[in-house]
N, C-alpha and C positions, 0 to 999 in steps of 0.2 A: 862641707855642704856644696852642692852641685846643683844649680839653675838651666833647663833646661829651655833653649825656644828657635824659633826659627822667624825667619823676617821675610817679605816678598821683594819680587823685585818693583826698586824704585820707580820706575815706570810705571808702573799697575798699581801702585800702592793704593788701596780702598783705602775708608776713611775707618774703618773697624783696625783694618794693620797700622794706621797714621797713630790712631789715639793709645793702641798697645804698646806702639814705640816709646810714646809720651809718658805713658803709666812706667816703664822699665824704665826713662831713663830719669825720673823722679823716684821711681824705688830705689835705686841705684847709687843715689846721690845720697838721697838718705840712709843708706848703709855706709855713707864712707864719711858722711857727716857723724856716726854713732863710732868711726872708730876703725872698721870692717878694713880689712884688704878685699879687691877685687882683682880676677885674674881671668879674660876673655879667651877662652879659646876660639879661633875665627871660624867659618865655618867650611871653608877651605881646607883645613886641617881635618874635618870631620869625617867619616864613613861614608855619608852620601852626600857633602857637598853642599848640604841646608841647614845643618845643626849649628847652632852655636850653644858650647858650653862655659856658664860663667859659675867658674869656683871663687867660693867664699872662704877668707881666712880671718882666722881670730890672732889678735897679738896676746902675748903675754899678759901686756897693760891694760888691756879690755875683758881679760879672761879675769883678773885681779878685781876689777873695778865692779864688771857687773855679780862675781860671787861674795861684794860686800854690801852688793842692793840685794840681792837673794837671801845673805845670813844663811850663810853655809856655813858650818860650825867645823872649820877644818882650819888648823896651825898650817902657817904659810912658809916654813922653816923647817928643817931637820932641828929634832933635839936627842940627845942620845941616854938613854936609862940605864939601870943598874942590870946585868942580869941575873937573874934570881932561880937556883936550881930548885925546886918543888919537891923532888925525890932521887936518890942515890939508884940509877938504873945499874948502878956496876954491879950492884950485887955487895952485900954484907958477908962480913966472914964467916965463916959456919953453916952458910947456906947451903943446906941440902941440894943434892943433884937433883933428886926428885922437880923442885922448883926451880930450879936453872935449868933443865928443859922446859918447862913449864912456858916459863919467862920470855925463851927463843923460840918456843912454838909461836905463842900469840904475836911475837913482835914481826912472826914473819906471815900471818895470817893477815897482821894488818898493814905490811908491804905490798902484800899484793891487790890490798884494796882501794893503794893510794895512788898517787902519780909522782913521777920521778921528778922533783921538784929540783933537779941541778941543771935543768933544761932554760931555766927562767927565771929572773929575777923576782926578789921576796915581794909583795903588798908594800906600793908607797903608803905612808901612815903621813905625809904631807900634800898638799895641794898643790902640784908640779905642772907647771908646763905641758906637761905630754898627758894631762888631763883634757877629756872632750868636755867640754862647756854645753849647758842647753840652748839648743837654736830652736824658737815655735816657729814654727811656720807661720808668714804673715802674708801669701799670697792668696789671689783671688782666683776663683772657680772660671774665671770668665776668657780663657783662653790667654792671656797676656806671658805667660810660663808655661810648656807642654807639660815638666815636670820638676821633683823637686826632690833630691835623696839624697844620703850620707853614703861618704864613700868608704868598701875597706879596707883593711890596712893591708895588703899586699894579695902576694897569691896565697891559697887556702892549704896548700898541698907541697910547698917548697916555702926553703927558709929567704931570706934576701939575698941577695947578690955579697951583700959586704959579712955576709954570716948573723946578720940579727937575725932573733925570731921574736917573730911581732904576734900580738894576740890570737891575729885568726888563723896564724900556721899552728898555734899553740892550741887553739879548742880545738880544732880539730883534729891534731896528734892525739890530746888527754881525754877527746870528751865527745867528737862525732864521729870518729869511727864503728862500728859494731862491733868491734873488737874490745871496746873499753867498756862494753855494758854490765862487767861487775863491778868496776870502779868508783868511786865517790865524785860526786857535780863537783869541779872546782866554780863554788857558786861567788864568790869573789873575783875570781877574773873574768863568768858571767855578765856581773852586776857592771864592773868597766867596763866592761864593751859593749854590752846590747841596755845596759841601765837597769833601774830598778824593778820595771816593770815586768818583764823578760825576767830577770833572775830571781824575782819573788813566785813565778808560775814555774818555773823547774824545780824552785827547792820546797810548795806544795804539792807538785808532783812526785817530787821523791818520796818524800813524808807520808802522803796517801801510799804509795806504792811499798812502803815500807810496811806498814798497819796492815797489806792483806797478808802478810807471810803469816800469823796465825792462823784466820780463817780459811787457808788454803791449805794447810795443814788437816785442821779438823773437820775439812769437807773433803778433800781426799779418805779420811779414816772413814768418811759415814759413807761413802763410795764404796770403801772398800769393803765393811761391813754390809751396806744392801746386796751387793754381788755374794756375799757369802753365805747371807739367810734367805735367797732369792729362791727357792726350791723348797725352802721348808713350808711347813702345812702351817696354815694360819687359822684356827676357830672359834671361828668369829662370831658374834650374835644377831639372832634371825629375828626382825623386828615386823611382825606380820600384827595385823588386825582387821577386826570384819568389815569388810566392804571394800577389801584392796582389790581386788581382783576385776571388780565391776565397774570402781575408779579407773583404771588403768586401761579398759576397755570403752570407756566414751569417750565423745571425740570432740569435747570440751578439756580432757585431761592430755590427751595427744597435744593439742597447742602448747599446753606449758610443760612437756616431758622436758625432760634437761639433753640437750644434742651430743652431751659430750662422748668420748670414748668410752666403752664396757671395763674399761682399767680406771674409769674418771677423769676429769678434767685436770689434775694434776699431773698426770703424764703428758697430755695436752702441752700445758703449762712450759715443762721440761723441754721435751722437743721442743718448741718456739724460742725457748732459753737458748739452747743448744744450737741453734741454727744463731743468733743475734750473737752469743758473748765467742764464737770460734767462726763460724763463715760470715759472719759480717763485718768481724773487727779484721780480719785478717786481707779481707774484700777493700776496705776502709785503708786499711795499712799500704796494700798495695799502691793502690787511687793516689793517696797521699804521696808517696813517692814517684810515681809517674807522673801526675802532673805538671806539679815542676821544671822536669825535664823534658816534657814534652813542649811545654809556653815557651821556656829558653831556647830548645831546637828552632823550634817554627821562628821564633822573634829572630833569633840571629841567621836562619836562612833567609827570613825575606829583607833582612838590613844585609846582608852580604850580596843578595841580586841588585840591591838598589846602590851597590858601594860602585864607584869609577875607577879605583885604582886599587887593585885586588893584592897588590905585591906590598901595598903599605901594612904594618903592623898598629893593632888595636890597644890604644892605648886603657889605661886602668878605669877612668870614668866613662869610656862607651863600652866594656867589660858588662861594667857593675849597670849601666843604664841596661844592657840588655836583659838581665837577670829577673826573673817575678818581682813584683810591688807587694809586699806583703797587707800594705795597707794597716789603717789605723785601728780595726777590726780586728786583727791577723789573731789574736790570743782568743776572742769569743767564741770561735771554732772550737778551740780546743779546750777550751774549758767548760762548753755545753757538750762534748765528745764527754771526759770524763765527768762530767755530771749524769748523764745518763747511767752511764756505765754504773756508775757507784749506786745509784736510786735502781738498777736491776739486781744488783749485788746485796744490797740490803735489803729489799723490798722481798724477794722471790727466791732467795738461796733456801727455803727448806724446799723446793720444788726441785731446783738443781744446785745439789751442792757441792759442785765445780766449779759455779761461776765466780769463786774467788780465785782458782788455781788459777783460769783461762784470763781472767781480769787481772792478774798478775804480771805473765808471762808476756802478755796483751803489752802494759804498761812498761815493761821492761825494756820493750824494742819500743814503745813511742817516744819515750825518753830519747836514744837516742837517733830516731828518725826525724825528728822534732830540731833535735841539735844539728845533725846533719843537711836538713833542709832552712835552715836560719843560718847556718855556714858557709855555706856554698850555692845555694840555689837560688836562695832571699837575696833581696837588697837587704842593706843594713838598715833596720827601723829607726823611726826618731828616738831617742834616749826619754823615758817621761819616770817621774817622779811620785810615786805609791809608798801608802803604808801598810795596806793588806789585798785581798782580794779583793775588795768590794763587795757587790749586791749576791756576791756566788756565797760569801760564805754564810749568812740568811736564808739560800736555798738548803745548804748543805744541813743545815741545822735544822729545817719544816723536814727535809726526806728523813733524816736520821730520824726526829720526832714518829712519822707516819710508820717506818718502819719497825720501830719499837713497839708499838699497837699492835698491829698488821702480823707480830710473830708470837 
């Protein structure tokens, strides 16, 4: 964790800068009354000469102490088990060829769906040391801290200098490049590094994303079937009665004609479909990746005009200080994104019955645009502690209700 602020000069010091001093150097004290290491970076050392960054370290003995006031239900030791083989993968004698291809087909069907796990050490099953601890934020709005972030664990894109490879070289080898996007979430080394919160909204996101491959399926068939009875003659019944003609002609009936299209309003419908689940998501997808890159551009050009010594190299927390603030918000976006999405998808698919294929392939790349921009672009979020989705999955259940009606 990284504290972020800057001081005036002593001379000029208001009394607004006097009492912010005073407030830091009582927070300060009581962090190290609780246990904390402090580590001042001066501001000397800084980009422009006014920063000061104060990193916060957790000891072992405080990582111990305070997961036995939380009752975290985690063995604080290695203990070693039996292991236990399930099934004889060698194959039994007699076993037909037929199923020994069989066997090596699938198992190679499901290599390519996984990640090469000799990259990276197995899931600790203990409570270690190189575990992050939850840190709440205990600062005030009131200017006393500019800011306040988690730092991450190296570069995104190269391994260590000494050859580790630490988490976020590791998600983003397995999990945010676009090239990984038929592979499974490693939703466990997720869950370690951005917490529970974060790894319970990618692996509902997978899950939903999983559930349109049927109906993206059977709305391609009925696609493909409309295109192909599109020409045929349809005859239909003519529902005429006395005094249609004379209705239709006054101009009390004119107000309430219906405006839609001479094809109906369910073409209507389609098109606006058509236009929202493929030119807007993809408008949306864009957006979503350029902005990021754009906030970092501009934030690190105008901190490099305001740097004095342009030949010094940037160290890892003015990196990550420069990076988007994802903020404590950062998942409401995205889970009112696919809420929509889903409430179009069920609500209107006999109008367009694409928009599961388009809401698939949609969800395939936000996956890992999603990862990609939380890996490199984000700061790293506070770690918070959930058991489901909350108030979404309430929502998700009234659209699903409305929709089952409505078709």
């Amino acid at each position: 964790m990284v504290l972020v602020y800057r001081e005036e000069n002593e001379g000029v010091m208001t009394e607004i800068e006097a009492r912010r001093r005073e407030q830091r150097k009582v927070f300060q004290q009581n962090l190290l009354k609780e246990g904390l290491q402090l580590e001042l970076e001066p501001k000397e050392n800084s980009f422009d000469g006014k920063t000061y960054f104060l990193k916060l370290h957790i000891p072992w003995k405080i990582k111990v102490q305070y997961a036995e006031v939380m009752s975290l239900k985690l063995p604080t030791k290695r203990f070693k088990t039996i292991p236990m083989k399930t099934w004889d993968t060698d194959g039994a004698k007699g076993t037909s060829k037929f199923f020994e291809k069989w066997r090596r087909w699938t198992q190679w069907i499901r290599k390519i769906h996984t990640w090469d796990t000799t990259k990276y050490p197995e899931e600790p099953k203990f409570y270690d040391y190189i575990d992050s601890g939850d840190l709440e934020e205990r600062l005030l709005a009131d200017g006393t801290y500019l800011d306040c972030f988690s730092l991450h664990e190296g570069p995104y894109n190269k391994p260590m200098r000494n050859g580790d490879i630490l988490d976020r070289y590791l998600l983003y080898l397995i999990w945010a490049r676009p090239s990984q996007w038929y592979k499974k979430q490693p939703l466990w080394l997720i869950r370690r590094y951005f917490g529970e919160k974060v790894a319970l909204y990618f692996a509902w996101l997978g899950f939903y994303t999983k559930c349109l491959y049927p109906p993206a399926v059977v709305g391609l068939l009925c696609f493909f079937y409309g295109l192909g009875s599109m020409e045929g003659e349809d005859n239909g019944r003519f529902f005429v009665h006395p005094g249609d003609a004379d209705a239709r002609a006054s101009e009390f009936y004119r107000i309430k004609t219906d405006v839609c299209d001479p094809a109906g309003c369910l073409s209507e419908v389609c098109i606006q479909l058509a236009i929202i689940m493929v030119g807007k998501q993809c408008f949306n997808n864009f957006v979503e990746i350029l902005s990021p890159k754009l906030w970092n551009w501009w934030r690190k050009r105008t901190q490099v005009a305001a740097t004095k010594d342009h030949d010094r190299r940037y160290t890892c927390w003015e990196k990550d200080y420069q990076l988007q603030d994802p903020g404590r918000l950062a998942l409401f976006d995205e889970y009112l994104e696919m809420i929509l999405q889903y409430g179009f998808v069920t609500l209107f698919v006999a109008a367009f019955p694409l928009a599961p294929l388009f809401a698939l392939l949609n969800n395939i790349a936000e996956i890992r645009l999603d990862a990609y921009k939380m890996v490199k672009e984000a700061r790293r979020p506070l770690a918070e502690r959930v058991e489901d989705i909350g108030a979404w999955f309430g929502i998700l259940r009234g659209v699903t209700y409305v929709a089952v009606v409505s078709n």
